[in-house]
mmCIF file as gemmi writes it, N, C-alpha and C atoms, coordinates in Angstrom:
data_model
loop_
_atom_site.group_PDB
_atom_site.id
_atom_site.type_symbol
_atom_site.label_atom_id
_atom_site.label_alt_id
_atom_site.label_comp_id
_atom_site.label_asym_id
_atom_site.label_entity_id
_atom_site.label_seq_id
_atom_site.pdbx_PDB_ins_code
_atom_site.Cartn_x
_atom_site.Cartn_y
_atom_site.Cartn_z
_atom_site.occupancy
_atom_site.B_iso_or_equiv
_atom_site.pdbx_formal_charge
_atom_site.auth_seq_id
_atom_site.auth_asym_id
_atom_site.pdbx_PDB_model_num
ATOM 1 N N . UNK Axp A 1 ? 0.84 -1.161 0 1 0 ? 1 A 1
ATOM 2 C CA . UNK Axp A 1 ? 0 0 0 1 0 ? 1 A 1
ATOM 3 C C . UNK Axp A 1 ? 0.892 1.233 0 1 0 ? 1 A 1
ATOM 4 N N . UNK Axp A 2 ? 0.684 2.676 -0.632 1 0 ? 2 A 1
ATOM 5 C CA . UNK Axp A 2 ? 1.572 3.449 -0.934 1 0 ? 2 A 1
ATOM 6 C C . UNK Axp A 2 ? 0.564 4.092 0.308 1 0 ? 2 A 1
ATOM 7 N N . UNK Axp A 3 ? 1.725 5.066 1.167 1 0 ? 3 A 1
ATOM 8 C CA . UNK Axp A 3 ? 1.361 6.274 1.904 1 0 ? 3 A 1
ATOM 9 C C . UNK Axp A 3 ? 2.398 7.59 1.861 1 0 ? 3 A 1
ATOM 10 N N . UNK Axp A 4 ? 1.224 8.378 1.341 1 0 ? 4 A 1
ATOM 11 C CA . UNK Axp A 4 ? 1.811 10.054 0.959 1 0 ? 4 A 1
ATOM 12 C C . UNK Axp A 4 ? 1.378 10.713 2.258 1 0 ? 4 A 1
ATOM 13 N N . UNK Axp A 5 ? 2.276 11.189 2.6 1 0 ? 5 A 1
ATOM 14 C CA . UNK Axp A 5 ? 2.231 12.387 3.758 1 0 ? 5 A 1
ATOM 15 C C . UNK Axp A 5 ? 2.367 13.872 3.719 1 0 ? 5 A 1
ATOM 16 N N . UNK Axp A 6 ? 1.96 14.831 3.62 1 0 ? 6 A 1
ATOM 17 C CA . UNK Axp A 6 ? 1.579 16.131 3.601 1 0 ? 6 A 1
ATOM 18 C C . UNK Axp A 6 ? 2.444 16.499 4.562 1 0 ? 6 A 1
ATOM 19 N N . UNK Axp A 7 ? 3.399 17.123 4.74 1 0 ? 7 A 1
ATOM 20 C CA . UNK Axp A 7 ? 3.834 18.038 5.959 1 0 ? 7 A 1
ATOM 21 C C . UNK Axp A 7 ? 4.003 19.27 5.656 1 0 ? 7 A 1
ATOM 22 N N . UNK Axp A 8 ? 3.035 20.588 6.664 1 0 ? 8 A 1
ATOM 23 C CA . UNK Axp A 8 ? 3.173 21.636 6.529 1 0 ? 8 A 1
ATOM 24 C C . UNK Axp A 8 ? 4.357 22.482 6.66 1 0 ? 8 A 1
ATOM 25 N N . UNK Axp A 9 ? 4.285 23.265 5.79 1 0 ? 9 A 1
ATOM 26 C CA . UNK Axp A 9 ? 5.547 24.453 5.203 1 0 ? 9 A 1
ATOM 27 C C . UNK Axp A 9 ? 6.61 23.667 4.977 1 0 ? 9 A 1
ATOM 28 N N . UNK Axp A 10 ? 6.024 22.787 3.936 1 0 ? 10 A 1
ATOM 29 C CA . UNK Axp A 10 ? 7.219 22.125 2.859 1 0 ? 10 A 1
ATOM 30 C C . UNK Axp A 10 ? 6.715 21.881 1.524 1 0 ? 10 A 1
ATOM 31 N N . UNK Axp A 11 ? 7.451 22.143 1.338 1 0 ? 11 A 1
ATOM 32 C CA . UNK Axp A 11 ? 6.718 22.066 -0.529 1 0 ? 11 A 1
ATOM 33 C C . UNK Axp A 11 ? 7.169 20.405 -1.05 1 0 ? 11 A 1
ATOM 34 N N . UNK Axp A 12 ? 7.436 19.682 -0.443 1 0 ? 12 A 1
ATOM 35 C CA . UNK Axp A 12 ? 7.65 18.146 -0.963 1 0 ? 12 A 1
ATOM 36 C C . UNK Axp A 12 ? 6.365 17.37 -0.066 1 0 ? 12 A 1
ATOM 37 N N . UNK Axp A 13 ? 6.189 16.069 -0.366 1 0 ? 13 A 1
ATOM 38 C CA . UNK Axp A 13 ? 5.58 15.122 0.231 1 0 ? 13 A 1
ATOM 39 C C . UNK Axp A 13 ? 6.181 13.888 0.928 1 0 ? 13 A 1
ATOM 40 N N . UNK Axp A 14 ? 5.912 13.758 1.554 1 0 ? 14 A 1
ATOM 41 C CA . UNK Axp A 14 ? 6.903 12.092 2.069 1 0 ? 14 A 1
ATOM 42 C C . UNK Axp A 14 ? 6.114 11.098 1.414 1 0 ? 14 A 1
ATOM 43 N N . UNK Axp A 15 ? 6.356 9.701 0.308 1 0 ? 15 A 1
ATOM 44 C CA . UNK Axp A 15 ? 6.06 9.411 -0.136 1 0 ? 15 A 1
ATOM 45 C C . UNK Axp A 15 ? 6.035 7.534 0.03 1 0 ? 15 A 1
ATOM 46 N N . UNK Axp A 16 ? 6.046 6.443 0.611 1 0 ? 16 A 1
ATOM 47 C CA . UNK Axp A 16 ? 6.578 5.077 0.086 1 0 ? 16 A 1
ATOM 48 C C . UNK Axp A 16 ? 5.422 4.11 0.521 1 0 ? 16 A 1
ATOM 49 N N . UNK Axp A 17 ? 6.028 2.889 0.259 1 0 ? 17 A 1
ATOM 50 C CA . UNK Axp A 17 ? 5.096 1.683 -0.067 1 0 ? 17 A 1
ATOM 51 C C . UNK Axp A 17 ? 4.97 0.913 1.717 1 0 ? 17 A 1
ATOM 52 N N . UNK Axp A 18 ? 4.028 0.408 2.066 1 0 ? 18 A 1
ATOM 53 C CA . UNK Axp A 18 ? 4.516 -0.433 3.199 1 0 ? 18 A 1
ATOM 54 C C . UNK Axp A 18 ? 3.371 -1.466 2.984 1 0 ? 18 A 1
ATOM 55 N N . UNK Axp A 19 ? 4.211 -2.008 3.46 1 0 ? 19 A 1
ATOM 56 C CA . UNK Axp A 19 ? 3.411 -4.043 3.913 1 0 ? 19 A 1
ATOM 57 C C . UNK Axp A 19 ? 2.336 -4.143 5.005 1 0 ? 19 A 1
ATOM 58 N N . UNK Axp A 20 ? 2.403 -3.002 6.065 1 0 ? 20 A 1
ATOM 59 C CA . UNK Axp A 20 ? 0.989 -2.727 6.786 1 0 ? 20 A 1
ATOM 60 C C . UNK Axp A 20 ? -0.007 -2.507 6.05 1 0 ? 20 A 1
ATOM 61 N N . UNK Axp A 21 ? -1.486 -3.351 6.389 1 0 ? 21 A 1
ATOM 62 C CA . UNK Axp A 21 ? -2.695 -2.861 6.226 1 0 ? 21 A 1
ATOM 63 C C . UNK Axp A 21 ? -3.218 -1.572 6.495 1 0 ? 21 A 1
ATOM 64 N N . UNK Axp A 22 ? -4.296 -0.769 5.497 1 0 ? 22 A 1
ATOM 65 C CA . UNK Axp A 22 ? -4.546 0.096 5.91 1 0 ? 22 A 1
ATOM 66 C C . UNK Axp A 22 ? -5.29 0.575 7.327 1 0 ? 22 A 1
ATOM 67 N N . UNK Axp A 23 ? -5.92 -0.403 7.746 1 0 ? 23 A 1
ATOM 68 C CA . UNK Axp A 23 ? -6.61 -0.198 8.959 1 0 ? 23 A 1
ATOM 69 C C . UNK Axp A 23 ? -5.588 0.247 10.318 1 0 ? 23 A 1
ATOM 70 N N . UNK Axp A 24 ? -4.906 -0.736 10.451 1 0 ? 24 A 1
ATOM 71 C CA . UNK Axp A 24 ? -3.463 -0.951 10.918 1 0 ? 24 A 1
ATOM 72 C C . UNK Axp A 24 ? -2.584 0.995 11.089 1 0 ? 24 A 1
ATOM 73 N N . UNK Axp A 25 ? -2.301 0.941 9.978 1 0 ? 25 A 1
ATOM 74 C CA . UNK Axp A 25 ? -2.224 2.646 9.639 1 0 ? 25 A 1
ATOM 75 C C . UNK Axp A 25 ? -2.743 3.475 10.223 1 0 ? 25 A 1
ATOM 76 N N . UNK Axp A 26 ? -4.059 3.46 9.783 1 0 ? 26 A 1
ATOM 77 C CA . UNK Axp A 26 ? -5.2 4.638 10.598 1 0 ? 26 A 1
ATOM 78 C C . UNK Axp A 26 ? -4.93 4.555 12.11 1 0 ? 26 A 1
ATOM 79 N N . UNK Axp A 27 ? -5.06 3.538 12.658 1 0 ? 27 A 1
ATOM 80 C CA . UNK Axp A 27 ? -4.767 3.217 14.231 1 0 ? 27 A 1
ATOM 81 C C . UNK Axp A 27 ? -3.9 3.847 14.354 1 0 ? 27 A 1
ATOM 82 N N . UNK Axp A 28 ? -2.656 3.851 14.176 1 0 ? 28 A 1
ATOM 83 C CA . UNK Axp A 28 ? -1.389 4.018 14.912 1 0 ? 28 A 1
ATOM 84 C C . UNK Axp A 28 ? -1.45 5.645 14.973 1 0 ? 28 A 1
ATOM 85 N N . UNK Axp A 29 ? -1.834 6.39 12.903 1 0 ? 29 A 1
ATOM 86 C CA . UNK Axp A 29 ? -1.918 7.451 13.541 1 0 ? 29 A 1
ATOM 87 C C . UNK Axp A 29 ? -3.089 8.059 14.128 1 0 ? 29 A 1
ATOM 88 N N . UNK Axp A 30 ? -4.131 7.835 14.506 1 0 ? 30 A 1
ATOM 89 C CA . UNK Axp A 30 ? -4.961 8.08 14.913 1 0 ? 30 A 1
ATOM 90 C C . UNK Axp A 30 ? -4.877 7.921 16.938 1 0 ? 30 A 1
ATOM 91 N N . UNK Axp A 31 ? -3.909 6.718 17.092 1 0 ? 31 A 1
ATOM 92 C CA . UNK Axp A 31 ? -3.502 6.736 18.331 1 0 ? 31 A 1
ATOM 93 C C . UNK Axp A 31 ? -2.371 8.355 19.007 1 0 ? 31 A 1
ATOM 94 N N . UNK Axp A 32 ? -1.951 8.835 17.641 1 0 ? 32 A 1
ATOM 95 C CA . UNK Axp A 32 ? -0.455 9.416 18.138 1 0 ? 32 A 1
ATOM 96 C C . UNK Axp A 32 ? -1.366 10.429 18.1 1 0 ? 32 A 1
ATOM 97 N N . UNK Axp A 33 ? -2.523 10.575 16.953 1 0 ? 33 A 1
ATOM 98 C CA . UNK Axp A 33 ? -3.306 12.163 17.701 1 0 ? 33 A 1
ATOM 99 C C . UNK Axp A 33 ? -3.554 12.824 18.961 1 0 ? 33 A 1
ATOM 100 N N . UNK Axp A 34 ? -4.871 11.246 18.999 1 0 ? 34 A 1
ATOM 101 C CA . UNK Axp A 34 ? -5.331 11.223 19.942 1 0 ? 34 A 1
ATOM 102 C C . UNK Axp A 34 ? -4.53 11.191 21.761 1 0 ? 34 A 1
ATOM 103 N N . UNK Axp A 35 ? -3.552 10.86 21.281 1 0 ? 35 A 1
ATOM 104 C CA . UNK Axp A 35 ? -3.107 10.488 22.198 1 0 ? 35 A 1
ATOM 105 C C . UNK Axp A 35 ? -2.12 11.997 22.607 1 0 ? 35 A 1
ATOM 106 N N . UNK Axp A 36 ? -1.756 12.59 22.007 1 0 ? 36 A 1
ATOM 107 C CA . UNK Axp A 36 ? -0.566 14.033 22.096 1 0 ? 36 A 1
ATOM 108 C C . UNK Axp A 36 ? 0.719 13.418 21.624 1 0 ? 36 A 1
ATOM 109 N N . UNK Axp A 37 ? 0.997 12.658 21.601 1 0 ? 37 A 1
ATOM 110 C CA . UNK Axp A 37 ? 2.082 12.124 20.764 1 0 ? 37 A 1
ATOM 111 C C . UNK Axp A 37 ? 2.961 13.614 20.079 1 0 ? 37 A 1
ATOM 112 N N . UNK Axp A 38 ? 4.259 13.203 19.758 1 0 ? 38 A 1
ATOM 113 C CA . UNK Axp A 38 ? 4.89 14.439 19.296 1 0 ? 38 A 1
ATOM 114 C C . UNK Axp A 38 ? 5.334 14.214 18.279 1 0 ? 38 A 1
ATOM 115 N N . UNK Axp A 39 ? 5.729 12.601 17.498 1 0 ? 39 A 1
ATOM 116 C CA . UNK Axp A 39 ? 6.292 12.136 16.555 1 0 ? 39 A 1
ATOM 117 C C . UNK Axp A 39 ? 5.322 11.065 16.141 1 0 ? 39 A 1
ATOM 118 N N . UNK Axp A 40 ? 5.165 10.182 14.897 1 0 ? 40 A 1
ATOM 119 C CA . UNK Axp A 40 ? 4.32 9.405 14.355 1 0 ? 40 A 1
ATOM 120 C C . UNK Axp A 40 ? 5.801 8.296 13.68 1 0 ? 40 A 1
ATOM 121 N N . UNK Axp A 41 ? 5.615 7.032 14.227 1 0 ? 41 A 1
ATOM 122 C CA . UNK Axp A 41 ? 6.875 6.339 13.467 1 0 ? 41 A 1
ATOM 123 C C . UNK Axp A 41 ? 6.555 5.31 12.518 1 0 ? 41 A 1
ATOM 124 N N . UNK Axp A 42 ? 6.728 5.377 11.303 1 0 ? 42 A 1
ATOM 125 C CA . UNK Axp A 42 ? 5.922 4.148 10.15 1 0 ? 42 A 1
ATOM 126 C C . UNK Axp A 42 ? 7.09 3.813 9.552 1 0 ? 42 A 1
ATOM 127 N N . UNK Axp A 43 ? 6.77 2.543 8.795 1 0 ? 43 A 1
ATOM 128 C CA . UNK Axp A 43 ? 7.815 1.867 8.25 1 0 ? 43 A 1
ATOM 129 C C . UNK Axp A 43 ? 7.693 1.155 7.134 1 0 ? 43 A 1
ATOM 130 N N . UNK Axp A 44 ? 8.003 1.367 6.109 1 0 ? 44 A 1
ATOM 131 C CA . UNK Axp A 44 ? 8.019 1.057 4.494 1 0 ? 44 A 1
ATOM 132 C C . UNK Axp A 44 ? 8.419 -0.494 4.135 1 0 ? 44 A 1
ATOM 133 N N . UNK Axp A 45 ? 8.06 -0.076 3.311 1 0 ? 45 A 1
ATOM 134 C CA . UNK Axp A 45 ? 8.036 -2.257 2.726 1 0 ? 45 A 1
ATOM 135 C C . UNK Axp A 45 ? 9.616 -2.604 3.03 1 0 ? 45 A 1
ATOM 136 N N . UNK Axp A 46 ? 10.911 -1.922 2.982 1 0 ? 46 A 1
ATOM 137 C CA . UNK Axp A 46 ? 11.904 -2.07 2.257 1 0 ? 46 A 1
ATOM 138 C C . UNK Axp A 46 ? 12.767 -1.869 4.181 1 0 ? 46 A 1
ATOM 139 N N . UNK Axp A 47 ? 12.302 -2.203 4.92 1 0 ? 47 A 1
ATOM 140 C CA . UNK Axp A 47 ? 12.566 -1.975 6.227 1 0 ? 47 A 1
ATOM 141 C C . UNK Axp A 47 ? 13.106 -0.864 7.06 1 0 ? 47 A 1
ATOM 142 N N . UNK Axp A 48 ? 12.794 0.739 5.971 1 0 ? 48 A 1
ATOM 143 C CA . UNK Axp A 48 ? 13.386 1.855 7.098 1 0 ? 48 A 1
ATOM 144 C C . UNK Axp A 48 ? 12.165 2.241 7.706 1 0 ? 48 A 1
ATOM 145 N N . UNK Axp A 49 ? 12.373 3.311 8.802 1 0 ? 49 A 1
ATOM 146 C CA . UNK Axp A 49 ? 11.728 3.733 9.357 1 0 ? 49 A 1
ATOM 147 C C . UNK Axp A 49 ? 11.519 5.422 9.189 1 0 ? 49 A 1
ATOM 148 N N . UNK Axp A 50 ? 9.845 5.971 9.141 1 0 ? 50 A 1
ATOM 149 C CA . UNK Axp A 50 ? 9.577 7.377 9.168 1 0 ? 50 A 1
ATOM 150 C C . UNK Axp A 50 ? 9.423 7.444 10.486 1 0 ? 50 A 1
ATOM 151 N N . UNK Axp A 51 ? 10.099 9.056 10.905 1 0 ? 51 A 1
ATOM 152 C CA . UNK Axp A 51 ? 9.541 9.622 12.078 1 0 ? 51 A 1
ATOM 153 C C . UNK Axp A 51 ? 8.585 10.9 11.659 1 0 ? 51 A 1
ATOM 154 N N . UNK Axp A 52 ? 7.928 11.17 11.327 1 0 ? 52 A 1
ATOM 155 C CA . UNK Axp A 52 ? 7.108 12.436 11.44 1 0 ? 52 A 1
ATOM 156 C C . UNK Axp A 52 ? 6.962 13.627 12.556 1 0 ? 52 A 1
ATOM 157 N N . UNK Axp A 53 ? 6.508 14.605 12.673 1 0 ? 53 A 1
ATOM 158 C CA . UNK Axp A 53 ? 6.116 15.349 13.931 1 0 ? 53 A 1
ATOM 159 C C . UNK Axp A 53 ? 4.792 15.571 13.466 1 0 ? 53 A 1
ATOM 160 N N . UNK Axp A 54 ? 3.63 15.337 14.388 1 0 ? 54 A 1
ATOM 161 C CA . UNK Axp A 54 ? 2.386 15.358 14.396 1 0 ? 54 A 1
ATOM 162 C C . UNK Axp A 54 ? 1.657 16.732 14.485 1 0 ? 54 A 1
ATOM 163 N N . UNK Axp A 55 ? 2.754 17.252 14.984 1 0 ? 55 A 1
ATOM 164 C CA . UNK Axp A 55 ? 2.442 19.242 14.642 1 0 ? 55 A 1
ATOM 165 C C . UNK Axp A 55 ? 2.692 19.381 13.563 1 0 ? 55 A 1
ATOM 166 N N . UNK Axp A 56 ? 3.242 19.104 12.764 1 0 ? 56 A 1
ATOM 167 C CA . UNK Axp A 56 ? 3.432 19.514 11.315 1 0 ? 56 A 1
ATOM 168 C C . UNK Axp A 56 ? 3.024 18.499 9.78 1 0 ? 56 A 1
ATOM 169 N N . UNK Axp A 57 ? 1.896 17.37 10.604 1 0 ? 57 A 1
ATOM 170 C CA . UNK Axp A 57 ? 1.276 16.831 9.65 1 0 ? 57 A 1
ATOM 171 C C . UNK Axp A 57 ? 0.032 17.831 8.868 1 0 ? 57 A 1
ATOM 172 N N . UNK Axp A 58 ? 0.11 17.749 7.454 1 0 ? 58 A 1
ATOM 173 C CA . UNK Axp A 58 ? -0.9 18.429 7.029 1 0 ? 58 A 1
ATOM 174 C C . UNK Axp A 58 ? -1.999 17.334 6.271 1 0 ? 58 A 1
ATOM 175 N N . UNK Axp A 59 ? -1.518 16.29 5.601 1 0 ? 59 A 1
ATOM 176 C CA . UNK Axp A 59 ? -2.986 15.215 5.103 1 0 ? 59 A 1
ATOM 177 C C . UNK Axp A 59 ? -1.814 14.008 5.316 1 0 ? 59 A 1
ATOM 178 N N . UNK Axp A 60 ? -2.405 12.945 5.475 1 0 ? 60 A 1
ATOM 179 C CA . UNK Axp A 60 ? -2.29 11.415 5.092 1 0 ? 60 A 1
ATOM 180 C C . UNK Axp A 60 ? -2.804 10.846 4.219 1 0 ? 60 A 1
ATOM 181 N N . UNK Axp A 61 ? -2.213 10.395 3.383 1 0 ? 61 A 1
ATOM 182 C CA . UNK Axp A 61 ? -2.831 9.679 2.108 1 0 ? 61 A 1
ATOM 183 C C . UNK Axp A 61 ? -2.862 8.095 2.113 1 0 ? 61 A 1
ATOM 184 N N . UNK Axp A 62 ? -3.417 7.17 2.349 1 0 ? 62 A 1
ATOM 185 C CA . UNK Axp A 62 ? -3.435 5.99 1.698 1 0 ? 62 A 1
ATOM 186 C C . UNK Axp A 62 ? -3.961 5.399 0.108 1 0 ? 62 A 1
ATOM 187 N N . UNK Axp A 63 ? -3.037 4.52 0.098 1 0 ? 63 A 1
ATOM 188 C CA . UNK Axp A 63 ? -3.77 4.526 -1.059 1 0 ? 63 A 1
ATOM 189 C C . UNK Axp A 63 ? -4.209 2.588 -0.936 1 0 ? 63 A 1
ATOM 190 N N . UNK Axp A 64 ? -4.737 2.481 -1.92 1 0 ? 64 A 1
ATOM 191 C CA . UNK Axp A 64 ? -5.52 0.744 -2.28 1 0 ? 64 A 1
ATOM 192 C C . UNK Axp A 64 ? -4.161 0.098 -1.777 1 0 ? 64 A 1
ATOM 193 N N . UNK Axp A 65 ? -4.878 -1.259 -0.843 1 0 ? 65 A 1
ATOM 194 C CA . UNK Axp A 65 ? -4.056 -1.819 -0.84 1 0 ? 65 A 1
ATOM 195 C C . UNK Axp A 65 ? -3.634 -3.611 -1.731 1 0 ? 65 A 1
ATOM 196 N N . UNK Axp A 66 ? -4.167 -2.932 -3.136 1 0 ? 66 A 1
ATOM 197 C CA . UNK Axp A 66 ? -3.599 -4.131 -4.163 1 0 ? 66 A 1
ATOM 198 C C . UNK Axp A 66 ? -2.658 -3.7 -4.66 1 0 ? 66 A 1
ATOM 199 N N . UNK Axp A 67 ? -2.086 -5.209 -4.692 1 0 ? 67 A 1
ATOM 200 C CA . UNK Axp A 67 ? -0.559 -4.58 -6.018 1 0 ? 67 A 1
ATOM 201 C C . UNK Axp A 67 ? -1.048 -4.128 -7.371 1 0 ? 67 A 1
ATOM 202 N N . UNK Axp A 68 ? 0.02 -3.682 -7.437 1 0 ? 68 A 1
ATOM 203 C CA . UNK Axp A 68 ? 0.171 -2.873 -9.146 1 0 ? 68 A 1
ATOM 204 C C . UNK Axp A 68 ? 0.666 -3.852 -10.321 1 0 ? 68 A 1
ATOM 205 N N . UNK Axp A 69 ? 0.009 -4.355 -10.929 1 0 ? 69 A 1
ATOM 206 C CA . UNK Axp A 69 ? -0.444 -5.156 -11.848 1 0 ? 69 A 1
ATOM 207 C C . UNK Axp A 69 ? 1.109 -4.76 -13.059 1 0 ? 69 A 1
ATOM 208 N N . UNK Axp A 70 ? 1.706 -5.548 -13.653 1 0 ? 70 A 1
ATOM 209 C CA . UNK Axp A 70 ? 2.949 -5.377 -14.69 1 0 ? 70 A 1
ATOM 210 C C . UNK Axp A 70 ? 2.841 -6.081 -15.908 1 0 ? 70 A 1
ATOM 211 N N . UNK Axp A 71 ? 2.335 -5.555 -16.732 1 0 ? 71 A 1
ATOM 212 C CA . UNK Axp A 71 ? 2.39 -6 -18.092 1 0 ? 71 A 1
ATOM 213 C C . UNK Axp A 71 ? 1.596 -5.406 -18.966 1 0 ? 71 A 1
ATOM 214 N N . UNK Axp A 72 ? 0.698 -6.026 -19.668 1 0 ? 72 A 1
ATOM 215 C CA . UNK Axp A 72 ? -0.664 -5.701 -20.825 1 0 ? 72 A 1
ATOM 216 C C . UNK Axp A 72 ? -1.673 -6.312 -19.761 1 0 ? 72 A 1
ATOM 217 N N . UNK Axp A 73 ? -2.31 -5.293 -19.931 1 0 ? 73 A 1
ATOM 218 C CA . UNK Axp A 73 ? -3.948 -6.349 -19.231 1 0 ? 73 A 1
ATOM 219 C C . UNK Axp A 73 ? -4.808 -6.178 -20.628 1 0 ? 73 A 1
ATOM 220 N N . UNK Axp A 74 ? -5.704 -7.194 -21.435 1 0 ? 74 A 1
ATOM 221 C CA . UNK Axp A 74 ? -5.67 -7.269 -22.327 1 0 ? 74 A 1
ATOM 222 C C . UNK Axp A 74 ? -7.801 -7.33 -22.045 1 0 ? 74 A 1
């Protein structure tokens, strides 16, 4: 599943793939909201780790979590 991250007063996006479910996702950040949390920590298919700051999240993006299909689909 690809997740794009929005962080305010930056003109880039944080962008990568991870092997977590989306539900899974929502929780964690939805825990670091809710919770006052100061950092958000996720981790991409390819085994690094994001730290975020939760003051300076502006959107979360998920996207579908099927793979991306490679060839002709006919």
């Amino acid at each position: 599943m690809e997740i794009r991250i929005g962080i305010a007063n930056t003109g880039r996006e944080l962008s990568f793939e991870t092997n977590e479910p989306a539900d899974a996702v929502k929780k964690a950040v939805a825990t670091a909201l809710d919770g006052g949390a100061t950092h958000l920590t996720l981790a991409d298919a390819k085994g690094n780790s994001y730290i975020v700051p939760t003051a300076g999240l502006a959107y979360i993006e998920l996207g579908s979590e099927e793979s991306r299909r490679v060839g002709f689909v006919a």
